[in-house]
C-alpha positions in Angstrom: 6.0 6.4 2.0 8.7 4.3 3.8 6.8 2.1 6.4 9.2 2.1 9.0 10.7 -1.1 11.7 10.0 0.2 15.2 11.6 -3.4 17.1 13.2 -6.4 16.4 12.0 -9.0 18.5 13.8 -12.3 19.3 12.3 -15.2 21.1 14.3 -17.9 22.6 16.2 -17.8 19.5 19.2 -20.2 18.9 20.9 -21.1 15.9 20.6 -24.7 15.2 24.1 -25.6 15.2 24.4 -25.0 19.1 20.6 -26.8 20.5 22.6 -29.9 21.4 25.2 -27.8 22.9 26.1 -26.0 26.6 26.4 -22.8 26.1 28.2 -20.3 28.4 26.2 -17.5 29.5 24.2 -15.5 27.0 22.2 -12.0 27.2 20.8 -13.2 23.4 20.6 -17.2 23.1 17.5 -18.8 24.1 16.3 -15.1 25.8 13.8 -12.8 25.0 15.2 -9.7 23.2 14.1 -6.5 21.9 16.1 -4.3 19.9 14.4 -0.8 19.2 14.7 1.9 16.6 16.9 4.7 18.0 18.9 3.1 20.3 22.2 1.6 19.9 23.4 -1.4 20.6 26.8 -3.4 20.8 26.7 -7.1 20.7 29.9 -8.5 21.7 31.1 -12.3 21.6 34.2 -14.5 21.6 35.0 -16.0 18.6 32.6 -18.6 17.1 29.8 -17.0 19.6 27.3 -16.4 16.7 27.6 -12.9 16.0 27.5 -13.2 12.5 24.7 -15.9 12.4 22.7 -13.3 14.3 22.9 -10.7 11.6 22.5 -13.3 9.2 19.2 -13.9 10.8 18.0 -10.7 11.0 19.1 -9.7 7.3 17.1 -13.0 6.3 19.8 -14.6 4.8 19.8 -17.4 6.9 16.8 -19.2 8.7 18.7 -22.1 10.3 17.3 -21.2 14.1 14.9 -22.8 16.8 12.9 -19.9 18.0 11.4 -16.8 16.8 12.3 -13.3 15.0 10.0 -11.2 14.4 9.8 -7.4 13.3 7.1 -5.6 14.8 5.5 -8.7 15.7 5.4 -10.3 12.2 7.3 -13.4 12.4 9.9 -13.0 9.6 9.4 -17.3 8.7 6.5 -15.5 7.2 8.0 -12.7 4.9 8.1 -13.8 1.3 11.0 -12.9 -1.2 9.5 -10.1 -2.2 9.0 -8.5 1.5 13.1 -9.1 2.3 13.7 -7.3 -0.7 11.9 -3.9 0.7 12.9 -4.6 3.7 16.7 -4.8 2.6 16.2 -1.2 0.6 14.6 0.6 3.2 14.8 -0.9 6.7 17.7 -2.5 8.0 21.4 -1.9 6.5 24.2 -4.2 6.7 27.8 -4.4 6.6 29.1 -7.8 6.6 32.4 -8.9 8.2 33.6 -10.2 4.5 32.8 -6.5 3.3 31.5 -8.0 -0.2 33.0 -5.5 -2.4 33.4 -6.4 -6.1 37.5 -6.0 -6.6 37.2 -5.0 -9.9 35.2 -2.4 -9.2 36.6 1.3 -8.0 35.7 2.0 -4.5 32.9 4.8 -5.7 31.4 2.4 -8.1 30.8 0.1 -5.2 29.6 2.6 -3.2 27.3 4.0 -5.8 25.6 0.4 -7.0 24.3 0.5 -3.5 23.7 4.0 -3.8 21.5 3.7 -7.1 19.9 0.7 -5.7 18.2 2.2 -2.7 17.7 5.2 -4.5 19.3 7.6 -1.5 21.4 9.0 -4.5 23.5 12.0 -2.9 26.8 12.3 -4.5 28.3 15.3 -2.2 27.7 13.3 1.0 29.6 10.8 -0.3 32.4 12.4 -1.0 32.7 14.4 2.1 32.3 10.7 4.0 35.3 9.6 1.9 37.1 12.7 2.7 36.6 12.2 6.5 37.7 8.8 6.4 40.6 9.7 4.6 40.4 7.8 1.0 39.5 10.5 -1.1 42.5 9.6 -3.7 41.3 6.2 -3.4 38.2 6.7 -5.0 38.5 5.8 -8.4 41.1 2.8 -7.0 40.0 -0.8 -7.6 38.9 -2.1 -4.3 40.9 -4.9 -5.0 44.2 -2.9 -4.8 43.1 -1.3 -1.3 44.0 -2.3 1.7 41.9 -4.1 4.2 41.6 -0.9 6.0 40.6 0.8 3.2 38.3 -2.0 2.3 36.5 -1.6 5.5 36.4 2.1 5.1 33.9 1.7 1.9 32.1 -0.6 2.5 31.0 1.5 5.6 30.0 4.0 3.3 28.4 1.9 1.4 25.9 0.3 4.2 24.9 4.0 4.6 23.7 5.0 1.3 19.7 3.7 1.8 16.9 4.4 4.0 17.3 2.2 7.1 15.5 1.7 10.5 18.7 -0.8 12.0 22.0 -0.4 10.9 23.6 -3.7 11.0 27.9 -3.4 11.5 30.0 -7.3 12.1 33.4 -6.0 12.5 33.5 -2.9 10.9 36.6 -1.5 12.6 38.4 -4.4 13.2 41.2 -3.4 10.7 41.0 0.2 11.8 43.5 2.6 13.9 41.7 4.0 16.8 41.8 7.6 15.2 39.4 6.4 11.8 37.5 3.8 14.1 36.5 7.5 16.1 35.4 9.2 12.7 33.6 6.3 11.4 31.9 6.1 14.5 30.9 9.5 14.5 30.0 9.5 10.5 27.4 5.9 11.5 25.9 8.1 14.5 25.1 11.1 12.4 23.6 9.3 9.4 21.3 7.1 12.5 20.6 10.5 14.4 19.1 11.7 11.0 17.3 8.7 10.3 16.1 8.3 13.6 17.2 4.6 13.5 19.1 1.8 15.8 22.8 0.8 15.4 23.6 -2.9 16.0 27.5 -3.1 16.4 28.9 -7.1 16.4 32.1 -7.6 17.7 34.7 -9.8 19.2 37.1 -6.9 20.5 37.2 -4.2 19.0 34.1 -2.4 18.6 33.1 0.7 17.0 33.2 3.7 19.2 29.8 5.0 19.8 28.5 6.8 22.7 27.2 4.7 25.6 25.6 1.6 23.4 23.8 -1.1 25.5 25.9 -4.3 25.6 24.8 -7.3 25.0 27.3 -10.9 25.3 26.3 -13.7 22.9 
């Protein structure tokens, strides 16, 4: 049984590249924070803000911050290697700005090494999300001979196939046209509505279109 991620706490939390600097007015930095399961979310910044240090922090991948995260309470300074693993498989998802994807690799065996990973095998989903998003006769393409957009569109796919409580998105759209930024959108809200869980959206200008998210300026 999946033990679920109900909040994400953050305590005067600052990364600690900025403690010796004056930092413009933040709804995040050096507040207190709660981001719960359900509810969506769009945390916008200009660039160099610290969006992606943020999701860094909460995917674990980086600790360098004065303050405190915690999920559900449990500080996460105290979660061993072994804990960030589960976590990663069945709690929080992530799409990184840099996308990650192996170039060698076609953009379904990409998606599916995630896929297989997580365990949330389901083969005709995934082809229906590549369908919406209009790469279907990419699929077998190296991602390395997509485009960006392309790129982008995968590795959105790909932060979908596991259980997760918080979807985690840094610039997913950025190199989308408004049209496929509106189907992506509505593909991440109905993979969260089924999962019951949160989506975190991190951007500097143009952010995913989902429906009414609470914004928050780093």
């Amino acid at each position: 049984m999946i033990r679920h991620i109900e909040e994400i706490t953050l305590g005067s939390l600052l990364p600690r590249v900025f403690a010796r600097e004056e930092l413009p007015y933040s709804m995040i930095w050096r507040k207190n924070v709660v981001f719960r399961r359900g509810a969506r979310y769009l945390v916008e910044s200009a660039s160099g803000g610290g969006k992606s240090s943020l999701a860094a922090f909460i995917m674990g991948s980086r600790n360098d911050y004065e303050g405190t995260l915690a999920f559900d309470g449990r500080d996460c300074r105290s979660l061993k290697i072994a804990d960030w693993q589960e976590i990663r498989r069945k709690n929080i998802a992530y799409l990184p700005q840099e996308l990650a994807l192996f170039p060698e690799l076609s953009a379904i065996e990409n998606i599916m090494l995630k896929a297989e990973i997580s365990g949330d095998v389901d083969i005709a989903r995934i082809d229906k999300w590549l369908g919406r998003l209009g790469i279907s006769g990419r699929r077998d393409y190296p991602a390395g001979r997509l485009s960006i957009g392309q790129q982008q569109r995968v590795a959105l796919i790909r932060s979908l196939c596991q259980p997760f409580d918080f979807i985690l998105l840094d610039e997913p759209v950025s190199h989308l046209d408004e049209d496929n930024n509106r189907i992506a959108a509505r593909i991440v809200e109905e993979e969260a509505e089924r999962q019951g869980a949160a989506i975190i959206t991190f951007s500097v200008g143009n952010p995913l279109l989902i429906d009414n998210p609470e914004k928050l300026n780093l």
